[in-house]
MIMAR-679841 format. One record per residue (C-alpha): residue number from 1; x, y, z; residue in one letter. Coordinates in steps of 0.001 Angstrom, whole numbers. Each point is the difference from the previous one (the first is absolute). Layout:
% residues N
nr/u/v/w/rest
NUM/X/Y/Z/A .
...
END
This chain:
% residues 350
nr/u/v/w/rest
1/-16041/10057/-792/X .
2/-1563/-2953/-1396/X .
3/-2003/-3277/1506/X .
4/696/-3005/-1625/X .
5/-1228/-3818/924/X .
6/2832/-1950/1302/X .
7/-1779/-3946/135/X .
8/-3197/1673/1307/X .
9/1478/2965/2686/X .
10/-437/3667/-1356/X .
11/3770/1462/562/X .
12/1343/3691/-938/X .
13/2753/91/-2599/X .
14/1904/2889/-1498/X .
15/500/-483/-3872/X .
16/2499/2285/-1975/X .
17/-3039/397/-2308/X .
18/-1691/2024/2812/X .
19/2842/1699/1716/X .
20/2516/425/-2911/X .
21/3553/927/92/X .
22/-830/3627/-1202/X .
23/-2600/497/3001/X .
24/3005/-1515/2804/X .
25/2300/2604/-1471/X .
26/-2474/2877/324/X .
27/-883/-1100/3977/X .
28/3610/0/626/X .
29/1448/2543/-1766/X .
30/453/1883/3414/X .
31/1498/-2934/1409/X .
32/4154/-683/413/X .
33/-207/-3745/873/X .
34/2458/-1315/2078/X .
35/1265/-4005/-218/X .
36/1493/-1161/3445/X .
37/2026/-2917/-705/X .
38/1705/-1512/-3347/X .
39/-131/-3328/556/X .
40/-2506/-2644/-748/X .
41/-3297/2555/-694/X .
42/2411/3417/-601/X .
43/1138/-331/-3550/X .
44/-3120/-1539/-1718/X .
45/-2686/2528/1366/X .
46/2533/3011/12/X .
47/1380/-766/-3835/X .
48/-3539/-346/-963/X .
49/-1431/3231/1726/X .
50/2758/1530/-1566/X .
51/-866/-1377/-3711/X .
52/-3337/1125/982/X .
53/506/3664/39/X .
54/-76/322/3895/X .
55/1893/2188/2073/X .
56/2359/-2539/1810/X .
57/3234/-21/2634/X .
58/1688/-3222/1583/X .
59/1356/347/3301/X .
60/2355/-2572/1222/X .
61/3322/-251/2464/X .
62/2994/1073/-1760/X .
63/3076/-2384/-850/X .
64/-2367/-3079/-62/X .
65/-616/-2349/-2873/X .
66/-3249/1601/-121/X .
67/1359/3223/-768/X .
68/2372/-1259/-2319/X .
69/-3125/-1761/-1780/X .
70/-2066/3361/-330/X .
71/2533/1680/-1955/X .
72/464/-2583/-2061/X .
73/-3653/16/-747/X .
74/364/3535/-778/X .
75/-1091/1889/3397/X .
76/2246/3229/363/X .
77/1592/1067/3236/X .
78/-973/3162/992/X .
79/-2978/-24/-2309/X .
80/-2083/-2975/89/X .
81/2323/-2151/2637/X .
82/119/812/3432/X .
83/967/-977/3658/X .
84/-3213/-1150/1611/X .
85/-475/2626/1906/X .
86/119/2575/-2496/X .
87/-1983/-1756/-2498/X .
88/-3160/-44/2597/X .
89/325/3683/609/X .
90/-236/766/-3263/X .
91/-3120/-2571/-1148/X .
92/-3680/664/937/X .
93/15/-3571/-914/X .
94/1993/-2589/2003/X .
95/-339/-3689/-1505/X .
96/1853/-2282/2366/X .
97/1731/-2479/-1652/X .
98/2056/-1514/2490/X .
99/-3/-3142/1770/X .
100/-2016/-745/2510/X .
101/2745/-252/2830/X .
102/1001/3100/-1310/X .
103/-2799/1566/-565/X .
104/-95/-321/4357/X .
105/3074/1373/359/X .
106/-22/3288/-2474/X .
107/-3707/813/1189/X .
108/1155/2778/2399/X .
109/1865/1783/-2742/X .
110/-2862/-564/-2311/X .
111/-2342/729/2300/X .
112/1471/3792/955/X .
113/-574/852/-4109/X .
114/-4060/-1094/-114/X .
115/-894/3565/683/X .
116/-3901/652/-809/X .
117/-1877/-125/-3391/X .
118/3676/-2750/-1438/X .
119/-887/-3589/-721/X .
120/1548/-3654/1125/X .
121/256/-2239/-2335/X .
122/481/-4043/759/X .
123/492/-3135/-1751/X .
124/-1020/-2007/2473/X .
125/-2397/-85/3015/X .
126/2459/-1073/2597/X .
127/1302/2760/1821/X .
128/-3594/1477/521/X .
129/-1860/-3432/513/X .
130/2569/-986/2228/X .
131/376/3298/1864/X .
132/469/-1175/3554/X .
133/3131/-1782/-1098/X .
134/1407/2363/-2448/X .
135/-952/2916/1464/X .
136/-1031/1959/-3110/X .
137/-3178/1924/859/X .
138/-464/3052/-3242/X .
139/-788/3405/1307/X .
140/-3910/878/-97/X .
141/698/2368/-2583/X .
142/1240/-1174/-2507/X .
143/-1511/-3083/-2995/X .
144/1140/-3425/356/X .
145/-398/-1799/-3197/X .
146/1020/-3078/-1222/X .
147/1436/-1130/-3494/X .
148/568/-3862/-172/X .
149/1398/-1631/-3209/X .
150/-1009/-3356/-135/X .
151/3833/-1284/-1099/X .
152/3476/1080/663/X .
153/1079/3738/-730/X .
154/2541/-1709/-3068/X .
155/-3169/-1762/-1370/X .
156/-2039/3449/603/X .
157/3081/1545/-2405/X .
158/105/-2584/-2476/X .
159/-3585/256/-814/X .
160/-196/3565/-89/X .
161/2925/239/-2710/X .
162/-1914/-3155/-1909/X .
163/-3274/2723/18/X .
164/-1973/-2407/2394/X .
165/-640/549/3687/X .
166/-116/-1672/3280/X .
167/-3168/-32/1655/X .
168/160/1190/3392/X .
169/-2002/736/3311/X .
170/-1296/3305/1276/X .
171/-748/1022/3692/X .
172/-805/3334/1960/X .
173/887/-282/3474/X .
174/-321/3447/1070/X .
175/-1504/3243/-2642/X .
176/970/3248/1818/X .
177/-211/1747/-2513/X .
178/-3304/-953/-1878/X .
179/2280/-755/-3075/X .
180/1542/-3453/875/X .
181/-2179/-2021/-2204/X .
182/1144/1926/-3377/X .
183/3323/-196/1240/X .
184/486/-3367/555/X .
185/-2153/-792/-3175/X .
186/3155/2342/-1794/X .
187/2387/-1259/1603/X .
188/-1320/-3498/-819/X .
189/-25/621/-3808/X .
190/3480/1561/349/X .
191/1624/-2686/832/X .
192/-669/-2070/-2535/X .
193/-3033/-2285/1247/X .
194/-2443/-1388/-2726/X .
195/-3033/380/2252/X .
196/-801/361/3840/X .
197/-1872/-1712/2317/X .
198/-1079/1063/3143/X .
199/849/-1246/3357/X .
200/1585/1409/3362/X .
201/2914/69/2283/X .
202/-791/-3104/2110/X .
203/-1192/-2034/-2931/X .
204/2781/764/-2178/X .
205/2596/-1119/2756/X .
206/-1860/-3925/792/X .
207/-520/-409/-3962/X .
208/3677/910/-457/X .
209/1805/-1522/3091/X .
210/-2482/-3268/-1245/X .
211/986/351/-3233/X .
212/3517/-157/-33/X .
213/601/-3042/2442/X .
214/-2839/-1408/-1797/X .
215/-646/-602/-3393/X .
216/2175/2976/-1586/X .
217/3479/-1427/1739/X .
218/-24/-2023/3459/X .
219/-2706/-2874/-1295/X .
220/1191/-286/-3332/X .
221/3909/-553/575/X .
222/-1091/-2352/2699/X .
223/-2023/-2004/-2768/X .
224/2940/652/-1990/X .
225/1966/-1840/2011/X .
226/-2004/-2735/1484/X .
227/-1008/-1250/-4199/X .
228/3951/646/-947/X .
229/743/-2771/3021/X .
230/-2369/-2343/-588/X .
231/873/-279/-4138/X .
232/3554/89/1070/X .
233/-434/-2796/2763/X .
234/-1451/-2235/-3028/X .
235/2426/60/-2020/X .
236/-587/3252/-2787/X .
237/2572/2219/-737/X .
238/632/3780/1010/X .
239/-1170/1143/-3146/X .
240/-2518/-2096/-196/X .
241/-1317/561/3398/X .
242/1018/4149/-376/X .
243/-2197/-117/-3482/X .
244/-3198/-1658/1576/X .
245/4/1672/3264/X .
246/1345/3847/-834/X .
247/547/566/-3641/X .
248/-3643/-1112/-1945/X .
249/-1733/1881/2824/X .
250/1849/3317/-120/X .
251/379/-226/-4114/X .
252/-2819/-1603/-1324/X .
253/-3130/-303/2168/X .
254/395/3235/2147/X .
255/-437/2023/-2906/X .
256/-3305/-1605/-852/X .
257/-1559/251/3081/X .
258/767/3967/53/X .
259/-1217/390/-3313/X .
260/-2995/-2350/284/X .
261/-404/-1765/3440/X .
262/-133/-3250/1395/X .
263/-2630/-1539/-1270/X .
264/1174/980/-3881/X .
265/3437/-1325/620/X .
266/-1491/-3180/1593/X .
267/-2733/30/-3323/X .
268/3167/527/-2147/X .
269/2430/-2670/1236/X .
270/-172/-4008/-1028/X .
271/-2578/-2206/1391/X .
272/2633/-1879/2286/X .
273/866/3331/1583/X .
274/-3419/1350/349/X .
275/-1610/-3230/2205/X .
276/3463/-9/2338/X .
277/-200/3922/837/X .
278/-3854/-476/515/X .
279/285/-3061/2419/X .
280/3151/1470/2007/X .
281/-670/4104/457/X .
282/-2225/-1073/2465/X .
283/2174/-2296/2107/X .
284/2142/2882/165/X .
285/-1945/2291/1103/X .
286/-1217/-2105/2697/X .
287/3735/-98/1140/X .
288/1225/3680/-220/X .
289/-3076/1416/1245/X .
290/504/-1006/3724/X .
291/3478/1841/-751/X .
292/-1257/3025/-1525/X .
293/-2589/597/2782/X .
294/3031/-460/2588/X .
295/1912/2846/-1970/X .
296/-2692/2308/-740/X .
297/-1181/-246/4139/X .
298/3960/479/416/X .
299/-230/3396/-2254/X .
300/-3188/1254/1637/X .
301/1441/-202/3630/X .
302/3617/1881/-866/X .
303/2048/-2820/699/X .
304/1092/-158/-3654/X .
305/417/3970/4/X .
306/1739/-338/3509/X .
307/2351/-2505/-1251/X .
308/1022/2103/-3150/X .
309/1007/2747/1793/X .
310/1952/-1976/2698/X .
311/1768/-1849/-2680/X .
312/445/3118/-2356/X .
313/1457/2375/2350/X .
314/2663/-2444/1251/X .
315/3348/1745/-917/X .
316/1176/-3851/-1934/X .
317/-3137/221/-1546/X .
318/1333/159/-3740/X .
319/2850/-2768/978/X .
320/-3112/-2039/975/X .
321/-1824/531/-2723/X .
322/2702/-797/-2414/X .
323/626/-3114/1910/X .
324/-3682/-1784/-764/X .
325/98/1730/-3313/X .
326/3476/-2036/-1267/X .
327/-1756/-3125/1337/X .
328/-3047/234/-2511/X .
329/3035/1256/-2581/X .
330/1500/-3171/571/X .
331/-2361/-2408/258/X .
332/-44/-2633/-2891/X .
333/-3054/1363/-1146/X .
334/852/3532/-757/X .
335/3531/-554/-1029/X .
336/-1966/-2273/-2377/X .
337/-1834/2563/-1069/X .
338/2617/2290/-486/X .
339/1199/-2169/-2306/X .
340/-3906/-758/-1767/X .
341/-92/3926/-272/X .
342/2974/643/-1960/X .
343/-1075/-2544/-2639/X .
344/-3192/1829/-515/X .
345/-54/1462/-4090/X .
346/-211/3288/998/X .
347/3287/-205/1540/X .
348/1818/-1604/-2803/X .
349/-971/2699/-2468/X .
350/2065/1872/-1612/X .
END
């Protein structure tokens, strides 16, 4: 483990360069790792594990889309694709995968398979954070670790088979067996992450729950929107509008600040665009910060966690969800940028 200088505070990080692929393999060589769930986390970190050299099993509910996925992806029934159930009796390893709502609902069955000395595996702090309401309290016996990519399990995939990684966040809950921290440092490099920084359960689950109504999806649609309006309300064009709001950001200046940061992209643009993002980041921050404080106070008490599992486990839930989902598909902005999108180059090659 390494300390590196993050703007002044000393924080642990996990490089490959320390704790290389070779050295995961050896830890876990005893290991049969078993991925709960094939849904949005499943395939990336299982395919990659996999690719890895790891010992690895998906268990999922038969005759489900899910199922139908794995064996698509190449998972065997009856040798590395199993009922649930099955799959956790044969893993010393259980990484669960699942959603959160059902995460709650399977944790009985799960639960009856953590005998001592095996190893739970999450993606998320939620269900231990958040224990009163879900319920989900580990046996004392057994490590709790944590593995958290920092993007979507299809971005975690795409970057693995591109040779790159997705950094990602570590935690030890509970070590049992005097062996979590090597595991989850293995399991960490086996599933593709570029390098890992340490946090833990509780921390993970405000940054994340924070992150994605914030910045990452809930704040930026919403300033999607509210630009798209006002250029539309004087008089510009859906493209126009689409191209200035969505299309330069995501394309062209996103890019830059990944590779280089803010201040480079802002030292790199004309002279015009420099003085307007100087004068107006400010005003902006002003205004969202009251709101960000409001959601991150929201996170910290469980109301946000309360109200994703009371939504979530409604039996209409996915009707619901499909519901808001068509009404950002058919807003005037995104159905102009379906169009923007398919007039990209890349699409028109041949």
């Amino acid at each position: 483990m390494a300390q590196m200088n993050f703007g002044g505070v000393v924080e642990n990080v996990i490089t490959r360069e320390e704790f290389p692929l070779e050295k995961a393999r050896e830890v876990l060589k005893e290991e049969t790792i078993a991925v709960i769930g094939y849904g949005v986390q499943g395939p990336g970190q299982a395919l990659n594990l996999r690719d890895n050299g790891f010992k690895v099993i998906i268990g999922q509910r038969k005759e489900s889309k899910t199922w139908d996925k794995a064996v698509a992806d190449g998972w065997v029934p009856g040798e590395t694709l199993f009922e649930i159930e099955e799959a956790c009796q044969k893993a010393t390893i259980i990484q669960y995968l699942l959603s959160d709502a059902a995460q709650i609902t399977l944790w009985p069955t799960i639960k009856k398979h953590l005998t001592p000395g095996k190893t739970l595996y999450f993606s998320h702090g939620f269900a231990v954070t958040y224990k009163e309401r879900t319920g989900i309290i580990p046996p004392t016996d057994v490590d709790v670790i944590l593995i958290a990519p920092k993007g979507s399990g299809t971005s975690l995939r795409r970057l693995f088979v591109e040779g790159r990684g997705l950094n990602s966040s570590y935690a030890i809950f509970q070590d049992a067996t005097g062996k979590a921290m090597e595991k989850v440092s293995a399991l960490g490099i086996g599933v593709g992450s570029g390098y890992l920084f340490e946090t833990d359960f509780k921390r993970e689950v405000y940054s994340d729950l924070t992150g994605e109504r914030g910045t990452l999806m809930g704040a930026i649609q919403g300033i999607f929107a509210a630009q798209y309006q006002v250029l539309r309300d004087n008089g510009h064009t859906p493209s126009e509008a689409f191209n200035e709001t969505v299309e330069e950001l995501t394309q062209s200046l996103m890019p830059l600040v990944a590779e280089n940061g803010m201040d480079w992209m802002y030292g790199n643009c004309s002279t015009t665009a420099q003085r307007g993002a100087l004068d107006w980041w400010k005003p902006f921050r002003d205004a969202s910060l009251p709101v960000f404080q409001k959601l991150y106070a929201e996170v910290a008490k469980g109301d946000e966690a309360q109200r994703s599992i009371d939504s979530n486990s409604q039996v209409d839930y996915r009707e619901k969800l499909d519901a808001e989902l068509k009404e950002l598909r058919e807003s005037e902005m995104w159905q102009t940028g379906a169009v923007v999108r398919g007039l990209r180059p890349e699409r028109n090659k041949k």
